[in-house]
Residue, then its C-alpha position, 0 to 999 in steps of 0.5 A: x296262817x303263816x307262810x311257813x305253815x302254807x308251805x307244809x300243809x302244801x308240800x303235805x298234801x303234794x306227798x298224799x297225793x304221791x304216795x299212793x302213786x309210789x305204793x302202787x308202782x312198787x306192787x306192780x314191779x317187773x319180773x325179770x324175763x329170762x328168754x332161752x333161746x335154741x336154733x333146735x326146733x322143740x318137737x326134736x329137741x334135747x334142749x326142752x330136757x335142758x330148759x325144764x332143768x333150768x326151772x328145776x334148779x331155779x327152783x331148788x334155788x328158791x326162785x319160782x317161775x311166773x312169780x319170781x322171773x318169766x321164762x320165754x322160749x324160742x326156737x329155730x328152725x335148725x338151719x345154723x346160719x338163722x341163729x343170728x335172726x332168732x337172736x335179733x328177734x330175741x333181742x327185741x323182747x328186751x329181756x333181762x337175761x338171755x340163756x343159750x345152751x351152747x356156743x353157737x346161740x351165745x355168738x349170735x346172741x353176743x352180736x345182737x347185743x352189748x348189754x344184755x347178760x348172757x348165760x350159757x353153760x356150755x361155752x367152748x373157746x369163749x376166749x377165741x370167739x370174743x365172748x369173754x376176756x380170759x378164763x381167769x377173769x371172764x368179765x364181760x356180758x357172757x357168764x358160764x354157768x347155771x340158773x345162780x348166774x342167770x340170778x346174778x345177771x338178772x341183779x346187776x342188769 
């Protein structure tokens, strides 16, 4: 056998062994985890009428929960000044997206993390608060709006 002919049965062999190793990693890839995140309580909370919204325009959008993305709440307790702590303890979750429903939970959010989108379709005086750049040109990891930003965050993540 020749040397060349060595060498491609070799390196024939190495790829049937990888193959499968590559087949099975593509059929186990991630969903995306998308975390809500309110420092409401939810026995209270307006916010769960807003997160059932949330899945339902991800469904009209075509994306299907525990198929197409993980969807994980967490709520606090209602004191303001521990939405830095929920935040933190979200951050720690590692998700592909944060949404929070309001200003407060977007700041805290922010300065728990600088890489991780966040979503929030009620964001008032974002420029101020140092959330995004400009009204014209946001730029940034914070994104005003819906579930089709939560898609675009989660793609370019």
């Amino acid at each position: 056998m020749r040397r060349r002919e060595f060498i491609t049965l070799l390196g024939g062999g190495t790829w049937a062994q990888l193959i499968p190793w590559q087949v099975a990693r593509a059929e186990t890839r991630k969903r995306p985890l998308v975390v809500w995140v309110s420092v409401f309580p939810p026995p209270s909370n307006n916010h769960l009428k807003f997160v059932d919204s949330f899945r339902q325009g991800m469904r009209e959008r075509g994306y299907t929960e525990d198929r197409d993305f993980e969807l994980v709440s967490r709520f606090g307790d209602g004191h303001f000044e521990n939405a830095s702590i929920l935040a933190q303890e979200i951050v720690q979750l590692k998700p592909d997206v944060i949404v929070a429903p309001a200003t407060l939970e977007a700041v805290a959010a922010k300065k728990a993390t600088s890489t991780i989108p966040i979503v929030c379709p009620a964001l008032a005086d974002a420029v101020h608060l140092g959330l995004i750049a400009s009204e014209a040109l946001p730029g940034g990891q914070c994104y005003r709006g819906s579930a089709l930003y939560c898609r675009i965050a989660c793609q370019t993540n």
